[in-house]
C-alpha positions as semicolon CSV with decimal commas, in nm:
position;residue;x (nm);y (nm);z (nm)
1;X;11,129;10,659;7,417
2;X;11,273;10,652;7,776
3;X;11,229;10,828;8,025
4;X;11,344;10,939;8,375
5;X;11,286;10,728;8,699
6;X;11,021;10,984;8,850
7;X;10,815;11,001;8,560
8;X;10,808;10,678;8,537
9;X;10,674;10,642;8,888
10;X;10,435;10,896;8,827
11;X;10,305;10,728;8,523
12;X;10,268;10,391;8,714
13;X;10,011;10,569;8,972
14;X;9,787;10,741;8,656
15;X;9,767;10,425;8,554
16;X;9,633;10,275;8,892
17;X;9,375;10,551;8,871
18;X;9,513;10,702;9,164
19;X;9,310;11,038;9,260
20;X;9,503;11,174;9,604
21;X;9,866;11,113;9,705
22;X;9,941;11,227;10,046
23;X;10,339;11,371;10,087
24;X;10,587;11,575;10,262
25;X;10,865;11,693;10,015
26;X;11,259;11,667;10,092
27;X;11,571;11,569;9,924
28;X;11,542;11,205;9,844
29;X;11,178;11,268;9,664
30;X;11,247;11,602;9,495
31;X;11,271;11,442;9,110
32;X;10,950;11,256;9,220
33;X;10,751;11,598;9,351
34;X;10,927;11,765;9,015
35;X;10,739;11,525;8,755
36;X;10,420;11,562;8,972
37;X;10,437;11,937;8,962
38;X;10,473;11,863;8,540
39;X;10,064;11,669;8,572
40;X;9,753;11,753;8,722
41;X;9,618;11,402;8,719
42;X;9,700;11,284;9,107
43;X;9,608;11,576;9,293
44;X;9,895;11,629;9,536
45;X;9,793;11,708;9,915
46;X;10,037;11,809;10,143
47;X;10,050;11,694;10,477
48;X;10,215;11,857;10,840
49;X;10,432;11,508;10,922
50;X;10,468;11,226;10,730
51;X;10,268;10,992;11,009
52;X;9,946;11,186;10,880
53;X;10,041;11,129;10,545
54;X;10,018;10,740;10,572
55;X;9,717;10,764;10,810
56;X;9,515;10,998;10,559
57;X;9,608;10,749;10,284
58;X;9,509;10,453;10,503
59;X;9,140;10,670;10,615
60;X;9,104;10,695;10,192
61;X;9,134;10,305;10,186
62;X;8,914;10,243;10,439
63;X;8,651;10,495;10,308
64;X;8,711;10,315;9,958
65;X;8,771;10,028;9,778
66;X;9,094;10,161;9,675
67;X;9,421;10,175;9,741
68;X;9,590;10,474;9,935
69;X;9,926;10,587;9,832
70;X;10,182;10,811;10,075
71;X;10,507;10,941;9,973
72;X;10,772;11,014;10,194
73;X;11,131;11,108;10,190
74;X;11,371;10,917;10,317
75;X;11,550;10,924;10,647
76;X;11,305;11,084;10,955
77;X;11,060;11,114;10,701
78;X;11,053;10,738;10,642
79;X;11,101;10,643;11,025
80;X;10,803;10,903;11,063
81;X;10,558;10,729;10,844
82;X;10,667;10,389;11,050
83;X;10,370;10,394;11,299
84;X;10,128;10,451;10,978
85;X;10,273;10,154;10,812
86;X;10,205;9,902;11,154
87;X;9,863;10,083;11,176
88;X;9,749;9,933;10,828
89;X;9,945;9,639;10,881
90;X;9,777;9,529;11,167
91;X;9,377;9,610;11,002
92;X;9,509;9,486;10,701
93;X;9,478;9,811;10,520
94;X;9,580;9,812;10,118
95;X;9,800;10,079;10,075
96;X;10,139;10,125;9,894
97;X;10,388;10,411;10,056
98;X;10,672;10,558;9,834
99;X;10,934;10,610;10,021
100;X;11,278;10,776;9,879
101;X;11,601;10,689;9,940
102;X;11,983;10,793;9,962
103;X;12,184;10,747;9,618
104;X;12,242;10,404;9,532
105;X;12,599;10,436;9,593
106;X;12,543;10,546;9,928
107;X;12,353;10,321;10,068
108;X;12,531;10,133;10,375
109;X;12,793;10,465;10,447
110;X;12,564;10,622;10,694
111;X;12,436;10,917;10,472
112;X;12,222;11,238;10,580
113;X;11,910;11,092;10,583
114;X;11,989;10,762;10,581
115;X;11,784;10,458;10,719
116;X;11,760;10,108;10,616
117;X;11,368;10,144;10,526
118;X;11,318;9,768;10,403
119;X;11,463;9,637;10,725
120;X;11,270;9,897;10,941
121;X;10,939;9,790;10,794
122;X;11,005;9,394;10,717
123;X;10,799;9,273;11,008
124;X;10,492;9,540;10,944
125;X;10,428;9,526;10,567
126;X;10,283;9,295;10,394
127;X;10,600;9,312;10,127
128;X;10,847;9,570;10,037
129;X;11,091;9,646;9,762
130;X;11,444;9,842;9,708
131;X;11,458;9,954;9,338
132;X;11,782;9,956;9,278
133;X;11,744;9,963;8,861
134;X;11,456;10,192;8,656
135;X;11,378;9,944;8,428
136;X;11,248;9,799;8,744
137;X;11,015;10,068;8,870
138;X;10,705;9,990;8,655
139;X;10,685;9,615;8,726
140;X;10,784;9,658;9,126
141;X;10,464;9,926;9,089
142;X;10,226;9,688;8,963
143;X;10,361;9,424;9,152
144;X;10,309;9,636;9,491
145;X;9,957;9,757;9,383
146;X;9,866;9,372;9,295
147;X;9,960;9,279;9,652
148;X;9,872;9,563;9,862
149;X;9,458;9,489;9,760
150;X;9,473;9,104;9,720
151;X;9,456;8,813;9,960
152;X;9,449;8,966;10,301
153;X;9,512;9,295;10,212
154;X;9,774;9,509;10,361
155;X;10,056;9,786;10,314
156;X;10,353;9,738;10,066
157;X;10,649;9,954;10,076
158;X;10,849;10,069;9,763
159;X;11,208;10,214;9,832
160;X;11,365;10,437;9,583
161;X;11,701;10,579;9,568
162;X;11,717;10,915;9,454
163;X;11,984;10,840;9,169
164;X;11,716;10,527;9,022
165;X;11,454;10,854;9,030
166;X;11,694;11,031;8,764
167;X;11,795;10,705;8,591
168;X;11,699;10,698;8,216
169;X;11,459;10,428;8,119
170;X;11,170;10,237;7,896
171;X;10,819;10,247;8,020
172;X;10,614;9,974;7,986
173;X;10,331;9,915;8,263
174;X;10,246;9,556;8,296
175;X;9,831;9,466;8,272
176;X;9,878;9,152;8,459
177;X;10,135;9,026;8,718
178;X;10,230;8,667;8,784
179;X;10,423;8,610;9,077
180;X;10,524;8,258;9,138
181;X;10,542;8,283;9,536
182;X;10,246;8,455;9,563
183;X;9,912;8,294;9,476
184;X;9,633;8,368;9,756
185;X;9,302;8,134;9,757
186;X;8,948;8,265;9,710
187;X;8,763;8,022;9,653
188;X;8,693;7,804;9,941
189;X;8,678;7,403;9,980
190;X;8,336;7,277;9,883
191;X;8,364;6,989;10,126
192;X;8,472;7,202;10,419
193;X;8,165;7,447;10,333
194;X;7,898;7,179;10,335
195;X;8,024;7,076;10,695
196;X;8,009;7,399;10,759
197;X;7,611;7,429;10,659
198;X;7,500;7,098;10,812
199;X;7,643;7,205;11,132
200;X;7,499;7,540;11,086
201;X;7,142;7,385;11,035
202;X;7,170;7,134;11,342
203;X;7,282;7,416;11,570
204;X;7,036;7,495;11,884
205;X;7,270;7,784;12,029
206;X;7,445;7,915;11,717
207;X;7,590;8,269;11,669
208;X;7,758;8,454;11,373
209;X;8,080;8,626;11,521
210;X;8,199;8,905;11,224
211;X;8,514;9,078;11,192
212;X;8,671;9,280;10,978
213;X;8,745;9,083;10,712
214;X;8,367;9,097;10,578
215;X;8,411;9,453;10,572
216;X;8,733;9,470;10,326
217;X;8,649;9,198;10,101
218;X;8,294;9,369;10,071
219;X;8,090;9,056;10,195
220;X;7,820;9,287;10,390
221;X;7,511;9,201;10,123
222;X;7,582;8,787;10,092
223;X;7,677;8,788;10,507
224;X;7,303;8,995;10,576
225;X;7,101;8,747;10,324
226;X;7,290;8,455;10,525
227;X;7,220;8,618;10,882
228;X;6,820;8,662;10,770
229;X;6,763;8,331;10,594
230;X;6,941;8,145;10,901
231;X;6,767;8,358;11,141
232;X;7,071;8,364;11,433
233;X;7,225;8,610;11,624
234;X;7,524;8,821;11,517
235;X;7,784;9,023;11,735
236;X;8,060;9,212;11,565
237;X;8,413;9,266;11,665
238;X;8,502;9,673;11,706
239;X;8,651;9,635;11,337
240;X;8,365;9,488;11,190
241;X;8,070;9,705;11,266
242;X;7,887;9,836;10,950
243;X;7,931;9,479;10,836
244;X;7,599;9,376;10,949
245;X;7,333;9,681;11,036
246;X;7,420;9,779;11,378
247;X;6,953;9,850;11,400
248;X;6,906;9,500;11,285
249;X;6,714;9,287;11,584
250;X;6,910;9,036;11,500
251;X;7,251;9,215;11,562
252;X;7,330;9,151;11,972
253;X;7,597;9,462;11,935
254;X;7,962;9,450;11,982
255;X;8,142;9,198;12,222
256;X;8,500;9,202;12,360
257;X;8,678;9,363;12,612
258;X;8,367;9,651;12,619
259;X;8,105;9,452;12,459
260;X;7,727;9,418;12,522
261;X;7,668;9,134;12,775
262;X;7,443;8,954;12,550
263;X;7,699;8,975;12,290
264;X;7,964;8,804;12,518
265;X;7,777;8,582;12,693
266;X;7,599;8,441;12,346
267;X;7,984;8,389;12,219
268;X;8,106;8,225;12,512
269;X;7,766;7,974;12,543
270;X;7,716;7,925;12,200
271;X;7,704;7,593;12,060
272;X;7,786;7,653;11,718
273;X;8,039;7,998;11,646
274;X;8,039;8,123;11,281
275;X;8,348;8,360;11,241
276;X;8,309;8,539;10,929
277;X;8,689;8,752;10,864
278;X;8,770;8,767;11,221
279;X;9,018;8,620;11,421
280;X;8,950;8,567;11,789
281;X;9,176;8,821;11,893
282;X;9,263;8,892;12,262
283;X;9,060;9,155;12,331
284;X;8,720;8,970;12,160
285;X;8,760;8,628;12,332
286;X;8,965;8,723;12,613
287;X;9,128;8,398;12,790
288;X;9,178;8,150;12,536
289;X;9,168;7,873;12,818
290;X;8,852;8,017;12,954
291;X;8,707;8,059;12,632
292;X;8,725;7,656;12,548
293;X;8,568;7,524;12,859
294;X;8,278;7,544;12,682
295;X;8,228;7,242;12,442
296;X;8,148;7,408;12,065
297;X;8,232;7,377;11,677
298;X;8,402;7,635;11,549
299;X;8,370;7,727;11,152
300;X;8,573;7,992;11,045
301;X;8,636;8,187;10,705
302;X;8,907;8,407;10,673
303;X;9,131;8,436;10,320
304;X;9,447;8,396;10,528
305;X;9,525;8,064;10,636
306;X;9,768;8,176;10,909
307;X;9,438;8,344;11,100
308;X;9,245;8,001;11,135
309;X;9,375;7,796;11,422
310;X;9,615;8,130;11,555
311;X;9,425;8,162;11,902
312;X;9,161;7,900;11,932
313;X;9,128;7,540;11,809
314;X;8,889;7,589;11,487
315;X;8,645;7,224;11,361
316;X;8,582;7,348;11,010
317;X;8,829;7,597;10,919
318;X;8,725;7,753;10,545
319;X;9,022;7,949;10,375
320;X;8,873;8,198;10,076
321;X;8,722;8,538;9,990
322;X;8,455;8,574;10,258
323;X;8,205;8,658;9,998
324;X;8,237;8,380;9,784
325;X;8,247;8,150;10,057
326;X;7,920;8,331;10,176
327;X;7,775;8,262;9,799
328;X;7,864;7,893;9,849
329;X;7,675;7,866;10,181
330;X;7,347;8,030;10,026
331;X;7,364;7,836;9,782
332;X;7,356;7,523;9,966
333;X;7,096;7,648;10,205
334;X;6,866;7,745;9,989
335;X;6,643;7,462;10,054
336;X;6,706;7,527;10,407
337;X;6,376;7,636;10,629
338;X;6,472;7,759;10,951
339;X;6,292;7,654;11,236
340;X;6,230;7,876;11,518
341;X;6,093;7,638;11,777
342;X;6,518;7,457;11,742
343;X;6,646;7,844;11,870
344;X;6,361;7,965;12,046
345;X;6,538;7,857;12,408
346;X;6,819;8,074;12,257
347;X;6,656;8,363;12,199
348;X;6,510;8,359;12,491
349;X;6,813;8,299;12,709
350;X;6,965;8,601;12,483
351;X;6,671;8,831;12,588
352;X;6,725;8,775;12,943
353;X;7,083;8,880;12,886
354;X;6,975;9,180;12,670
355;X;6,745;9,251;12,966
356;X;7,062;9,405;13,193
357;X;7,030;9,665;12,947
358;X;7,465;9,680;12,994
359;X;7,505;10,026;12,799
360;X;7,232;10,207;13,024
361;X;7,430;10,521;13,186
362;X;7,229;10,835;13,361
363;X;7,295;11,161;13,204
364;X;7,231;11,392;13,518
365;X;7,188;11,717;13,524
366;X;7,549;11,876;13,575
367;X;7,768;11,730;13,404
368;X;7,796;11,607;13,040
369;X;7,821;11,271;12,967
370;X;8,033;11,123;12,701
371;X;7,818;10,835;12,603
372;X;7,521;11,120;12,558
373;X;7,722;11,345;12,334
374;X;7,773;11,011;12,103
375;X;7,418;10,949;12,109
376;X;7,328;11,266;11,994
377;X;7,570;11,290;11,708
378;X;7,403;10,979;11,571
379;X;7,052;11,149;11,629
380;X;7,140;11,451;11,460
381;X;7,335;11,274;11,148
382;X;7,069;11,047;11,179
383;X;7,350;10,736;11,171
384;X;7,477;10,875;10,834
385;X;7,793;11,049;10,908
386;X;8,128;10,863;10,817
387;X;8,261;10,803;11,146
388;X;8,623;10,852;11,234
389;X;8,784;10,766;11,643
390;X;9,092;10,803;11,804
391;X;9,213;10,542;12,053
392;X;9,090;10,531;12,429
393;X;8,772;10,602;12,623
394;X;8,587;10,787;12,315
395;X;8,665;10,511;12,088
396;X;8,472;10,249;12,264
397;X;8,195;10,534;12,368
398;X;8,184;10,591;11,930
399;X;8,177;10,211;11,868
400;X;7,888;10,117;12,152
401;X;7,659;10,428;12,086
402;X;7,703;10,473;11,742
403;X;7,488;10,209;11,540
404;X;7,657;10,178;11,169
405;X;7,412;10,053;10,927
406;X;7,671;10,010;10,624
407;X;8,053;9,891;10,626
408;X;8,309;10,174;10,569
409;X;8,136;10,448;10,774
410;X;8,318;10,300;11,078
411;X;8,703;10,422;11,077
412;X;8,927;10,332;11,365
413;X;9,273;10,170;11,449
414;X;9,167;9,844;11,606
415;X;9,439;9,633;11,606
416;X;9,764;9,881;11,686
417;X;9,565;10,119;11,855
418;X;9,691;10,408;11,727
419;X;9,654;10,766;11,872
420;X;9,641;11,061;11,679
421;X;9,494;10,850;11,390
422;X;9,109;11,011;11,409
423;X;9,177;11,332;11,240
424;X;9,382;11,243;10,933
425;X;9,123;10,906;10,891
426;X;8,864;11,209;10,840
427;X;9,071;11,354;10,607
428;X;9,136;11,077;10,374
429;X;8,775;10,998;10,386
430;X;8,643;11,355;10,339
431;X;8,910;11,382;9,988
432;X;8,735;10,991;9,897
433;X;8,378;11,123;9,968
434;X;8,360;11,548;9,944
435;X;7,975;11,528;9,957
436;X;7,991;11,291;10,276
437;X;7,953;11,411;10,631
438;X;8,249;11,360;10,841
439;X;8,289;11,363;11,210
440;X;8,612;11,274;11,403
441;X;8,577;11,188;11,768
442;X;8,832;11,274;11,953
443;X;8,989;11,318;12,331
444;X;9,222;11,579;12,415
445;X;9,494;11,350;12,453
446;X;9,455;11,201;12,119
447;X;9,356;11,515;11,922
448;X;9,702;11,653;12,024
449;X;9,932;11,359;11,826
450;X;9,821;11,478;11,504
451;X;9,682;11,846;11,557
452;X;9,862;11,989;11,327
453;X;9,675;11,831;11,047
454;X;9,435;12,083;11,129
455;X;9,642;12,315;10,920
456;X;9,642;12,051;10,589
457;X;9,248;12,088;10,657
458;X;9,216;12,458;10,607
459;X;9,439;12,470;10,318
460;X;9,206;12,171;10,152
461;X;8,885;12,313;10,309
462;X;8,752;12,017;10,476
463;X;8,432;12,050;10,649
464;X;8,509;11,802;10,925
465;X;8,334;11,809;11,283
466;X;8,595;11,725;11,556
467;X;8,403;11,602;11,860
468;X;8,612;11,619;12,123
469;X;8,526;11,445;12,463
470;X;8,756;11,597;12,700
471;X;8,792;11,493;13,038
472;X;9,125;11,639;13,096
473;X;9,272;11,279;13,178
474;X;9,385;11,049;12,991
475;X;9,060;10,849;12,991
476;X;9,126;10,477;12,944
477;X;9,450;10,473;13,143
478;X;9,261;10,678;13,432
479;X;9,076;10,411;13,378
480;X;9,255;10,101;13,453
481;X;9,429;10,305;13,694
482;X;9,112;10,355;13,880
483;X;9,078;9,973;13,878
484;X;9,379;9,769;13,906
485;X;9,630;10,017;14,023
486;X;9,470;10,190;14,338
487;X;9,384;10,518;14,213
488;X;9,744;10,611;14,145
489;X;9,727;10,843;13,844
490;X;10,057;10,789;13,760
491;X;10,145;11,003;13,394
492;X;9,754;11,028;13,321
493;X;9,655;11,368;13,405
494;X;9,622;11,593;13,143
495;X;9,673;11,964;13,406
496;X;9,817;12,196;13,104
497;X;9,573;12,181;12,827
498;X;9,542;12,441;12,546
499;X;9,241;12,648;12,482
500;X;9,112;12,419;12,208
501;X;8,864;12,689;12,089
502;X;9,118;12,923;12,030
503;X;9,359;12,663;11,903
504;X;9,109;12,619;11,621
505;X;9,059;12,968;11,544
506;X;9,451;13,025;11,554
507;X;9,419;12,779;11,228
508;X;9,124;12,951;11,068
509;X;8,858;12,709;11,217
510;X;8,555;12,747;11,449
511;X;8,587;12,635;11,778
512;X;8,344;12,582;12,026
513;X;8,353;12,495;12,416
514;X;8,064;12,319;12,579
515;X;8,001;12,312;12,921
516;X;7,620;12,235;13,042
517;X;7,392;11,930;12,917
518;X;7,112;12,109;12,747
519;X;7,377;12,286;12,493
520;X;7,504;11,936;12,365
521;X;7,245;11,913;12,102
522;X;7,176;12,272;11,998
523;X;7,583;12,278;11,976
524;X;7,581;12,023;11,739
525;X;7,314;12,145;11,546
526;X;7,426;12,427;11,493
527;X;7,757;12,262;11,337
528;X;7,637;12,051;11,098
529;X;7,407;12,321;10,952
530;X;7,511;12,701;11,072
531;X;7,889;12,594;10,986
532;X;7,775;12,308;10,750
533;X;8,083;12,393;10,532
534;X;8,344;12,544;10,835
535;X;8,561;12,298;11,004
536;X;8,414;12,304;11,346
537;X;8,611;12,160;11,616
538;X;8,372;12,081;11,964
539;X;8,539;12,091;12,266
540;X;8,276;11,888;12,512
541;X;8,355;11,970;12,867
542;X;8,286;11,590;13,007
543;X;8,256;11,417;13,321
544;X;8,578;11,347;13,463
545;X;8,532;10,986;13,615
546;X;8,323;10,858;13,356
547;X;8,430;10,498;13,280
548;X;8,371;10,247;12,991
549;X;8,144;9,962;13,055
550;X;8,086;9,664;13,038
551;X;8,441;9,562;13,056
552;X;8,668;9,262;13,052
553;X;8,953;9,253;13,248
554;X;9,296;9,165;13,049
555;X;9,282;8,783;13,140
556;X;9,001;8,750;13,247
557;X;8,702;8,546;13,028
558;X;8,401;8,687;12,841
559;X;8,191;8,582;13,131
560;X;8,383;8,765;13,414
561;X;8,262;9,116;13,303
562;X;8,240;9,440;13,547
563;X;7,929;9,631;13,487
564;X;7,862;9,982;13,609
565;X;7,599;9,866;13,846
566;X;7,820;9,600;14,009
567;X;8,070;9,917;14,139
């Protein structure tokens, strides 16, 4: 029997189990929203701008182990969900986003709501199709699910003109997909991994740098057996914390451009670097010249060969699925007895470092500091809220007082950098885990890209906690202002603010404004149980000149840091 275009769509997702797709109706789409209307198997949830849609499917991926789906129409709402798209593209993100299209015979003749969505998105998706035929839907479906959450993941856009939506055709969803140019490893080269181990086992100043990548290919429980039967220090990149507990002893914290010093120092002295899914990016190694002064063998893991080599010159470079590489390496050391006395210099040297004590601020009596709000959120949720940032000060604040003991509690846009992303991330998550707490930390420039997702949030009833930490400037470029540009706030201050508390309450949520130090903590208390089920959004009244530390200067290497003391 055949069917239409849109149902056959909408057939393809049931069968991918998909729970939430996140849309905003118009013209190109409307067959597709008709046949969902027709099914109450994909729960529908209606967005405020197609940017939030993608972002609140991307959160549900990163919350998940699935794969989050957007729709969009075509035209602005397309070029809307653009910065979405880059956002997942750049963490390597599966998701798939629908996006409609103009009538097949109108395509090139500058339509109403026209834009040429494959070449807008070519260089930020991992693949993306035109269906120009409905007997092609179903296959292009499985065919974008299949590489949107294999290999290095990432997004995969699917084009469809409105007329294929109405098209008459046969459904048959494919079980398997072959696809002849696309084959990604997993299993890495034995050879390569027992160089790997022997160097490993001969280290005396050996670290285990993690990224990402052990968070999305789920390598956290072979990558902690590894870290504890070796015995070495671990740092984390800002996109893989959670990997690794951030409580462990063993864990020397994040490193980077705001890292611990005993994190940076440790990767730029180490002997022997371990990069498990990461991949030496400019703000984690800062200059690559710098950086290989130091004589050390590099062995790196990542799935995508393109990765190893990028940035720095890599010794034993390991392409596969992190956690089967992992496997491989237990395997082979499990004869292996580690011997303190060949790292016991190490440690020590890493104790002296740890001794600066680099994320030590003073909370004094007047004003509230941000780093002291983020310590008592993890106090009060007692490290087991799912975590969601924004981009600037308060994202680095979240990442460097906010231990995560699992992967996937820790949801941020590392590598675009995306404002505006916190509060649909906490959306997507909340729909992926309703029992879960949420909380979405925020600044009250960021807040302001995608506030009117607060909206979507009363109409779903999500309990999030919005943590604002407002310091009415626009924190990290007052910043680097401060620093490098003489004090000249040029475009940075934030002088006509709304009342966030009332804000809030205009869309049905509680708002709260805090002012004084000793109402930080009964504040939050009192949101996570009083309003347990309320959206509360927190408007912390912060110290204006508070500034991120340690830091590393753009250019500079991992050993030139600035540390609040040396101001």
């Amino acid at each position: 029997m055949k069917i239409t275009g849109a149902e056959i769509v909408v057939r393809c997702l049931q069968e991918e189990k998909v729970e939430y797709l996140f849309g905003y109706p118009g013209g190109a789409v409307l067959h597709l929203y008709d046949e969902l209307f027709k099914q109450d198997q994909i729960k529908h949830i209606l967005v405020r701008h197609e940017q939030a849609a993608v972002h609140a499917a991307d959160g549900y991926a990163r919350s998940t182990q699935k794969v989050g789906v957007a729709l969009v129409t075509s035209g602005p709402g397309a070029t809307n969900a653009v910065t979405g798209i880059a956002t997942a593209y750049m963490d390597s993100i599966p998701i798939v986003v629908i996006s409609g299209q103009v009538p097949t015979p109108a395509i090139g003749l500058d339509a109403f709501q026209e834009v040429d969505m494959v070449g807008i998105t070519r260089p930020c998706v991992k693949h993306n199709f035109l269906v120009k035929d409905a007997r092609d839907l179903a296959v292009t479906m499985k065919k974008a699910f299949h590489i949107a959450q294999t290999g290095r993941p990432g997004p995969v856009v699917v084009d469809i003109p409105k007329d294929v939506t109405a098209q008459l055709a046969e459904f048959d969803y494919p079980q398997t997909v072959q696809m002849r140019s696309y084959n990604p490893v997993v299993k890495g080269h034995l050879g390569q991994i027992k160089k790997a181990v022997q160097l490993l086992s001969d280290a005396k100043r050996p670290i285990i740098y993690v990224g990402g990548g052990a968070i999305l290919s789920d390598a956290s429980e072979p990558l902690t057996k590894l870290v504890h039967q070796l015995g070495y220090p671990v740092t984390n990149t800002l996109m893989g914390l959670g990997a690794f507990s951030g409580t462990d002893k063993q864990n020397l914290g994040m490193l980077g451009m705001h890292g611990t010093v005993e994190a940076n120092m440790a990767m730029h002295y180490a002997d022997v670097v371990l990069a498990v899914g990461a991949r030496f990016d400019d703000r984690v190694i800062g200059n690559p010249a710098n950086y290989a002064e130091e004589p050390r063998k590099i062995i790196h893991i990542d799935i995508d060969p393109s990765s190893i080599s990028k940035r720095v010159k890599v010794d034993v470079p390991i392409v596969g699925n992190v956690p089967d590489v992992l496997e491989e390496m237990l395997k082979l050391l499990d004869s292996f007895k580690p011997n303190p006395a060949q790292i016991a210099d190490w440690w020590s040297r890493i104790a002296e470092w740890q001794g600066k004590n680099s994320l030590g601020y003073k909370q004094d009596s007047d004003l509230i500091m941000p780093q002291y709000v983020v310590q008592k959120l993890y106090e009060i949720t007692k490290g087991d809220a799912i975590v969601c940032s924004d981009v600037g000060q308060h994202q680095m604040w979240a990442a460097q007082y906010y231990p995560f003991d699992k992967p996937r509690r820790w949801l941020n846009s590392g590598g675009l950098g995306t404002m505006g992303v916190g509060l649909p991330y906490a959306m997507g998550a909340q729909f992926a885990h309703p029992e879960a707490t949420v909380a979405c930390i925020t600044g009250e420039g960021s807040i302001q890209m995608c506030i009117q997702e607060l909206s979507t949030a009363k109409q779903f009833r999500l309990p999030l906690k919005i943590i604002s930490l407002n310091n009415r400037y626009l924190g990290m470029v007052r910043q680097w202002q401060e620093m490098f540009y003489g004090s000249r706030y040029s475009g940075s201050y934030m002088d006509s603010l709304p009342d966030f508390v009332k804000l809030a309450e205009a869309y049905g949520h509680v708002g709260m404004r805090i002012e004084r130090p000793e109402d930080v903590e009964p504040a939050l208390k009192k949101a996570f149980t009083e309003h347990k089920n309320d959206l509360v959004f927190m408007d912390f009244q912060t110290s204006r000149e508070a500034n991120v530390f340690p830091m590393v200067a753009a250019g500079k290497g991992l050993t030139d840091m600035v540390l609040a003391e040396d101001l």
